[in-house]
N, C-alpha and C positions, 0 to 999 in steps of 0.2 A: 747530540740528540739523534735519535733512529731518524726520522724523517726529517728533518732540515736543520735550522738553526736557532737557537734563543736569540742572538742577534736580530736576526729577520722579524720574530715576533715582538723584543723589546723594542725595535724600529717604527713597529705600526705600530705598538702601544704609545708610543710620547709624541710622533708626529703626525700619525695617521698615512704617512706615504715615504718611500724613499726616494732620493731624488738617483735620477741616472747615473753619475759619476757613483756611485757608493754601491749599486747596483752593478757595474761593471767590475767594478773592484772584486765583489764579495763571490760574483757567479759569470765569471771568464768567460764560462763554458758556454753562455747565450750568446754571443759573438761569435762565438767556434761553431757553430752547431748552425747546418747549415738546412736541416729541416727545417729550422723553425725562423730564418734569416728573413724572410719577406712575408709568411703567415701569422707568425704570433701574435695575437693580443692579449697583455697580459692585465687583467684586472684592477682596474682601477680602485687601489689601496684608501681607504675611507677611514676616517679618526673612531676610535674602535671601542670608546668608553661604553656604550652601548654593549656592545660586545662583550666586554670584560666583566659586566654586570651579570650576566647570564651566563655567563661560562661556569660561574661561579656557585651556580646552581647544582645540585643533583638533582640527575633525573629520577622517577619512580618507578621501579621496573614494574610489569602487569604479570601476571597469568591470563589463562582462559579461565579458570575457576571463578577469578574475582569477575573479570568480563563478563559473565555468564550470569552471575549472581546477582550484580549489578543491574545488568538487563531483566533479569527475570519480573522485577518490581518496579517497573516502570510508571513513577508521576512527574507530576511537572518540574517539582523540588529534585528529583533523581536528575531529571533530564539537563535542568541547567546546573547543576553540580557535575554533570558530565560534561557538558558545553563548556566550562570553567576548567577541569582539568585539560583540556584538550588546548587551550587558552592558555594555559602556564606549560605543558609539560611538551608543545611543538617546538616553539621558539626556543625553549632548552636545549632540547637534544640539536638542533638545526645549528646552534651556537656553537656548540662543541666540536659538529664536523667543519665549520667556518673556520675555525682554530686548527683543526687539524691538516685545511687546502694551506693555511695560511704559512703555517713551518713548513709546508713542503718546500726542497728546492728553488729558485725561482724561475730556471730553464724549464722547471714542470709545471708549476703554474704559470706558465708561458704559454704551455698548451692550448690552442685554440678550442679546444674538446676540454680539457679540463676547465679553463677559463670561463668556457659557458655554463657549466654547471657550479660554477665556483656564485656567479651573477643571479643564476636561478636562486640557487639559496638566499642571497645577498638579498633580493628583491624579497623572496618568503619570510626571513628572518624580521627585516623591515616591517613587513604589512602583519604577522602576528604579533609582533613584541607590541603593537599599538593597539592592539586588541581592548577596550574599556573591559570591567567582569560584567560580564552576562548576566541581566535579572530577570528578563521577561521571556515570551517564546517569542517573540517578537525580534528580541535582539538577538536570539538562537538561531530564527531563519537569516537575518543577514551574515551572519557569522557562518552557517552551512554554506550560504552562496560564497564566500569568500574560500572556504577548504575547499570547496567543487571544481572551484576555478582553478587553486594550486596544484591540485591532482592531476588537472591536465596538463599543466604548463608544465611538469615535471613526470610525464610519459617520456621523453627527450634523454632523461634522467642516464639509464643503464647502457643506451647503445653507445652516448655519448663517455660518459666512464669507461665503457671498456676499449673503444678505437685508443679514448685521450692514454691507457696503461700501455697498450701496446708499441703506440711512438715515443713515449719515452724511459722506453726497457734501456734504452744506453746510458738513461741520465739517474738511474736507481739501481738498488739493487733488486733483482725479482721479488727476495724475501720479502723486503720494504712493500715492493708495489703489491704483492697479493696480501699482505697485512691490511694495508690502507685499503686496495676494493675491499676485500670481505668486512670491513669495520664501517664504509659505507653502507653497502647495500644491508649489511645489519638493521642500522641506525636509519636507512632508505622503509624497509619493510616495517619497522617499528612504528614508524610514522603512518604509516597509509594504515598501522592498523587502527591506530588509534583513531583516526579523521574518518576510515569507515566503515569503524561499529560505529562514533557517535551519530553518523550520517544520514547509517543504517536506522539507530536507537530513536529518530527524530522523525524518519519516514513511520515507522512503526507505530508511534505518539498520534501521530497526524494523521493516519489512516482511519477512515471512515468507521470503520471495526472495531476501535480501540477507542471506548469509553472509561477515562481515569477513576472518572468518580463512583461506577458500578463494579470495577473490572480492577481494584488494583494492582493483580500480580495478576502475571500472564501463563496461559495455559500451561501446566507443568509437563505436557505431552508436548507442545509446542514442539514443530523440527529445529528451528532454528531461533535464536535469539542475537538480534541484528547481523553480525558478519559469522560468528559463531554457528556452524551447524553439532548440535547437540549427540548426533548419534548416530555419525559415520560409519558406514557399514564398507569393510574393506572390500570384501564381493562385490560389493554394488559398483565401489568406485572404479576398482581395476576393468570390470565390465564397459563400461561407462568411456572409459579412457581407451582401452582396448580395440572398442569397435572404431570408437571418430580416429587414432591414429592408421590401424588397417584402412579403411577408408581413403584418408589420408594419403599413403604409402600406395593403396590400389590405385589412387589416379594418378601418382607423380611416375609410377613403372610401370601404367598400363594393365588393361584387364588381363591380358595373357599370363601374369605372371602371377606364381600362386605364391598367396600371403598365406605364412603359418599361423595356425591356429594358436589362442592361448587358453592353455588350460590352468584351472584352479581349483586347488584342493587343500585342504586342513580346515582351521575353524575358520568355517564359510558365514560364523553367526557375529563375530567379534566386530562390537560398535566403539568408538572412543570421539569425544571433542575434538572438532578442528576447525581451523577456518578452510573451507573446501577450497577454494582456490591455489591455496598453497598446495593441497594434498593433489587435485588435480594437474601441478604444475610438475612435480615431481616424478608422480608416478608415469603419467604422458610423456615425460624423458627418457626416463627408463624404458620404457615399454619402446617406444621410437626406435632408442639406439640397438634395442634388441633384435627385432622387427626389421632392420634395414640392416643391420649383418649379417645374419640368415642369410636373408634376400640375397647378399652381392658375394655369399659363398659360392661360387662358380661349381662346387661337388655336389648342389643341389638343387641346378638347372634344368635337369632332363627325370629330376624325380621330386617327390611330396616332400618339404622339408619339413624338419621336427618342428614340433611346437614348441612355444616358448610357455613352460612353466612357472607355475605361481604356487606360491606355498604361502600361507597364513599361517600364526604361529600367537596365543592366546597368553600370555602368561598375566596374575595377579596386578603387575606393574606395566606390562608395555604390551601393543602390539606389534610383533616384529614382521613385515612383508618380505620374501626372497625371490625375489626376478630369475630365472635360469634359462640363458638360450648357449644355442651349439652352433652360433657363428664365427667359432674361429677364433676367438680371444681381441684382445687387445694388443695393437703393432706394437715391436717392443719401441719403438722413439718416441710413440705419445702416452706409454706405462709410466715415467717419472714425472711428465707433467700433466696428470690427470686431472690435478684438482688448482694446478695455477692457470691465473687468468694474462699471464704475462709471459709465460714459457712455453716449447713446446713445437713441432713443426708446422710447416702450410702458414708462418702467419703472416705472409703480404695474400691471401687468398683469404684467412677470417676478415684480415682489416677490411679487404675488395666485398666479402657481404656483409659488413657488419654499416659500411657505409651504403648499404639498398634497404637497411633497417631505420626508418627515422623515428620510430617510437617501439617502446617494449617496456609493457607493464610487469609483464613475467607473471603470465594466466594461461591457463588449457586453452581461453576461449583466445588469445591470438594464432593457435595453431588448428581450429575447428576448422572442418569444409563446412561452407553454410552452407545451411538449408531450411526450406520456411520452417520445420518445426526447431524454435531453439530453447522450448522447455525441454530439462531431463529431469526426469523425477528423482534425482540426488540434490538437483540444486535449489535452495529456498526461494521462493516466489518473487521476492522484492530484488532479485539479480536479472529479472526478467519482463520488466517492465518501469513505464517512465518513472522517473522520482520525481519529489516535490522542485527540486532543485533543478531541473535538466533532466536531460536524458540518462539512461542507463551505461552509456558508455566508461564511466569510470571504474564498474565491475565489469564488464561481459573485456575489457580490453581496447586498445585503441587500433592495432596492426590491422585494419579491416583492408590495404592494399597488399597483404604477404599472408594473408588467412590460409593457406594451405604449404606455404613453407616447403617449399621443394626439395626434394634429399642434397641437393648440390649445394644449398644455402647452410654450410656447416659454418654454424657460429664460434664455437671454441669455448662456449660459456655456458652451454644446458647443464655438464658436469656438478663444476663449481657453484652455481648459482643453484642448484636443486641440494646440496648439502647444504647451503647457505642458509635454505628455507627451512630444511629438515633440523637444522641444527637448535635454530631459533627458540624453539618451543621446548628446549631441552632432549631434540631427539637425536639420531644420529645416523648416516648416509654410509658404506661403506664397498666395493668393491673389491672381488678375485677374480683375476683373468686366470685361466688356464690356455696357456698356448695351445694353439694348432684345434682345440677344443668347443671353449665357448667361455663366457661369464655368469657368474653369480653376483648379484646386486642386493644386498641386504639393507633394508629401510627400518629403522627402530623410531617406535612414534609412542609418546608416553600417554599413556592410559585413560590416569585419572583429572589431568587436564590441570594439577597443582603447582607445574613448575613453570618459574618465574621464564617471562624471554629476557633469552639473551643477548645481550645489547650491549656493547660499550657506551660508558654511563657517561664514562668525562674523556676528554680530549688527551689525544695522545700525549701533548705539552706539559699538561697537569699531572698525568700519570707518572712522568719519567723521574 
């Protein structure tokens, strides 16, 4: 088996634990390995009938389209038929990743870093498979409170994933380990979307504005429809993005230093569905990495540097966005490992910042300079103010101690983790360095909003 062993999992299947002598036997290598000799704690193995009951499930993959459609008709009967799918179709996919920490190695799930995210789920997986079905709004709001609360307990989620890949690159192979993250944070983002449009769809229901019984379908003009913004305007967003990372980049180099300009040209008018956050997470990467090569080209210190260009590009099926800066290209040692989260140089310095990161939802809004105004008029209203449930904190982001992200704090993951998002929705992320030149960064995002996300449905175990 690619990632661990049928043994390992027929083990937890009929006992629920293995005992130490069978464990030493089967993975030598956790004795030998002297990382993990006085740190590991390896998750306590639990009888897995549960488990094996849900695994056995498929998942349902979504679009935006159906999303969108769904919300648009918003009554009470929608609402807990959402609150219901959300209630069968979390605890699913959450089962699947259980199964796939579970065949890993056991020197990997040894990992203290894996381990804890191995427990987060363990504890989610637990508290939604007990979930009763939803009939009232009543039983809808304690079941929001419940998704409200997972959301944060699993901000911890992706820093912790990527330290736990990086310590044990000796005990995998890369290919293995950037399989396994990118099959997480998949099946990581698939979740959070689901938990918040319904979140979204419930604050919406609830709001004083929305009367079911005069009002049944919601304004067709409407910008956004729960997490879904209806009609992304690529100008707007690169705009949008452009200024808070200059910003950004002007305080972490100091005023003296002059930030290129970005310009933008082609169809300035092209709108498509997304959910903004992904879109602002991606494009604020790119534009970042742009932005800060320039900057540290030394032949552009004592004069204007070029600006970084934007090109929009309209077609029937997709809009395609192309980033162009003339910073020099990409080093040739970190050209092969551009897109893994486990390869690649500098990485006892990613692990040194990735351990000053203790949360990362993966939003524009953990890498914004605050400032009291934090409405933009790209983003829809209800990400900017309190929810029925709590605070707004589980959209705007949790990093509120790293909000301006200093250039030195190179993570090793905005790459891989902005294709991860791009990917998702059926689009696709793709980079040309040109030596000694600069980079092209081409972003394809599909259009009409009808294609399924992408998601590993069932566990690597089942698949093989």
């Amino acid at each position: 088996m690619a990632l661990g062993t049928r043994a390992r999992a027929l083990c937890i299947k009929q006992s629920g634990q293995c005992n130490a002598a069978s464990r030493s036997t089967r993975f030598p290598n956790l004795f030998a390995t002297r990382a993990y000799a006085s740190a590991a704690v390896a998750p306590t193995w639990r009888p897995s009938s549960a488990l094996d009951e849900w695994v056995q499930r498929e998942a349902r993959p979504i679009s935006l389209r159906q999303l969108t459609f769904f919300g648009r008709t918003l009554t009470e009967a929608r609402l807990i038929d959402s609150a219901n799918y959300c209630r069968l179709e979390l605890p699913t996919r959450i089962a699947h990743r259980l199964r796939d920490i579970q065949t890993l190695p056991y020197v990997v799930v040894a990992n203290p870093h894996l381990a804890h995210v191995y427990e987060l789920y363990l504890k989610a997986f637990e508290r939604f498979r007990r979930v009763a079905e939803i009939r009232t709004l009543d039983q809808n709001d304690a079941y929001c409170k419940v998704l409200e609360e997972t959301l944060k307990e699993h901000a911890t989620v992706i820093p912790r994933l990527a330290i736990g890949v990086l310590e044990v690159r000796g005990s995998m192979r890369p290919e293995e380990t950037d399989k396994f993250m990118n099959t997480m944070l998949r099946s990581r983002i698939s979740r959070r979307v689901i938990a918040e449009q319904h979140l979204a769809l419930t604050e919406t229901f609830s709001s004083p504005w929305h009367f079911p019984q005069a009002l049944p379908t919601l304004d067709p003009h409407a910008e956004a429809v729960g997490e879904i913004f209806l009609r992304c305007n690529a100008r707007s967003i690169v705009e949008h993005c452009g200024k808070t990372t200059q910003e950004l980049v002007r305080r972490a180099y100091g005023a003296h230093v002059t930030i290129p300009e970005i310009e933008i040209k082609g169809h300035l008018d092209a709108t498509f569905p997304y959910i903004l956050s992904h879109l602002e997470y991606i494009v604020g990467e790119l534009l970042r990495n742009s932005i800060q090569a320039v900057i540290e080209q030394r032949r552009y210190k004592n004069s204007k540097p070029p600006p970084i260009e934007v090109t929009i590009c309209e077609t029937p099926q997709h809009v395609i966005i192309r980033i162009s800066d003339q910073g020099g290209g990409i080093a040739t040692e970190v050209l092969p490992h551009l897109w893994s989260f486990s390869k690649g140089p500098r990485l006892e310095k990613r692990l040194e910042n990735l351990a000053r990161v203790p949360k990362l939802l993966g939003t524009m809004h953990e890498v914004q300079v605050h400032t009291p105004e934090k409405h933009h008029g790209t983003t829809p209203a209800h990400n900017n103010k309190d929810t029925k449930y709590g605070d707004s904190s589980i959209h705007q982001g949790s990093l509120f101690s790293l909000t301006t992200r200093p250039p030195d704090l190179r993570l090793g993951i905005g790459l891989p983790m902005s294709r991860v998002y791009s990917e998702y929705w059926a689009g696709s992320l793709e980079v040309h360095s040109l030596e000694g030149f600069g980079v092209d960064a081409f972003l394809q995002i599909s259009k009409l909003g009808n294609k399924n996300e992408r998601v590993t449905t069932r566990a690597t175990m089942d698949a093989v």
